[in-house]
C-alpha positions in Angstrom: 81.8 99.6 100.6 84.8 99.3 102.8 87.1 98.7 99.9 85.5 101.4 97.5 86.4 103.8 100.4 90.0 102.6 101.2 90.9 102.3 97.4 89.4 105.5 97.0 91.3 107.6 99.9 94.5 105.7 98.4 94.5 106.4 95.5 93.0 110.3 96.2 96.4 110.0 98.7 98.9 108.9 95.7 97.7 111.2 93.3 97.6 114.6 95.4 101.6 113.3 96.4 102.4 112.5 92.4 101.1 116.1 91.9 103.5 117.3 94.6 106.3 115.8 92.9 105.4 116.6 90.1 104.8 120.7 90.6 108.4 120.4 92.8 106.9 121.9 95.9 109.6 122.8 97.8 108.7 121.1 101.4 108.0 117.9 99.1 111.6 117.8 97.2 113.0 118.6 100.7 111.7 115.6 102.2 112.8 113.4 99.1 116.5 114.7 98.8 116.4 114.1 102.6 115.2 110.7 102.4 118.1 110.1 99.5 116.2 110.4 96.6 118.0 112.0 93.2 116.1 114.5 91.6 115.7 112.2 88.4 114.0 109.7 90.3 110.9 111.8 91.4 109.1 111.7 88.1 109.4 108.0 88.1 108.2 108.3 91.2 105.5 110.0 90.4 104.3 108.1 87.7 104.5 105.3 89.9 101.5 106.5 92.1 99.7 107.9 89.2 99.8 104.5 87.6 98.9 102.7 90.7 95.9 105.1 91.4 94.4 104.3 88.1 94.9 100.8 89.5 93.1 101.2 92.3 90.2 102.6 90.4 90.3 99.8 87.8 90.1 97.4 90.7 86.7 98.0 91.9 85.4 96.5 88.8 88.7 94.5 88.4 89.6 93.2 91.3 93.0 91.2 90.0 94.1 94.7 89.0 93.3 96.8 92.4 94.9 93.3 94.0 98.5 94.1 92.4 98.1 98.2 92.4 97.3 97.4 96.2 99.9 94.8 96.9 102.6 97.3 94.8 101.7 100.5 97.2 102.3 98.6 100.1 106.0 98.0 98.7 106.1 101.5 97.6 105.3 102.9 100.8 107.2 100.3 102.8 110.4 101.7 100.9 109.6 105.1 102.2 109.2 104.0 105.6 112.7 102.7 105.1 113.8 105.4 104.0 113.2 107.8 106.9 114.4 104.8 109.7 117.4 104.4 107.5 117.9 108.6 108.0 117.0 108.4 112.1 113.7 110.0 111.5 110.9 109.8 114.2 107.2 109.8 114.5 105.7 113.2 112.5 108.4 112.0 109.7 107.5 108.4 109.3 103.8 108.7 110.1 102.1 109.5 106.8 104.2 106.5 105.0 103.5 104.2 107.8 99.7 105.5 107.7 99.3 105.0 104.0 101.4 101.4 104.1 98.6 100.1 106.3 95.2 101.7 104.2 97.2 99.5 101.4 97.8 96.5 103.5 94.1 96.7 104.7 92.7 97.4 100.8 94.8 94.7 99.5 93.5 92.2 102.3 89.6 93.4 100.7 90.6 92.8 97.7 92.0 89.5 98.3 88.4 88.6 99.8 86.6 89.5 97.0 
């Protein structure tokens, strides 16, 4: 149950923030041409977390595929934890990356249980 709910919140997580690329919201492409990102690169971006939330969802019935979706947000979101140390940003900043790195470290450790 513990997985269904942290697979779920991720992926619910990725998807509102791939919409928020997606739609350009202006606080969201602030934050990504802060953290260095080119404005080509959101859409692949994007996509990314899209993809990975299907993953998530497949891998409650597949658990090899919510495994690698897991395992792939936690090196997404580690990036954009980088990202903001690398620009000297603190706490409010680097929270929601940091908070989102560890729901995929902890889904990826239940999936690995499985």
């Amino acid at each position: 149950m513990a997985l269904i709910i942290l697979a779920g919140f991720l992926a619910l997580a990725t998807l509102m923030s791939a919409f928020g690329k997606l739609k350009k919201i202006p606080n969201v492409m602030e934050m990504m041409a802060h953290v260095g990102v080119k404005p080509n690169q959101i859409p692949q971006l994007a996509a990314i977390e899209i993809a990975g939330a299907l993953g998530l969802v497949v891998g409650i019935w597949i658990p090899v595929i919510g495994a690698l979706a897991a395992i792939g947000f936690i090196l997404y979101f580690a990036g954009a934890v980088l990202g903001h140390v690398r620009k000297g940003d603190k706490g409010k900043d680097i929270l929601p990356a940091l908070f989102l790195m560890v729901v995929a470290i902890a889904t990826t450790i239940l999936q690995l249980k499985r």
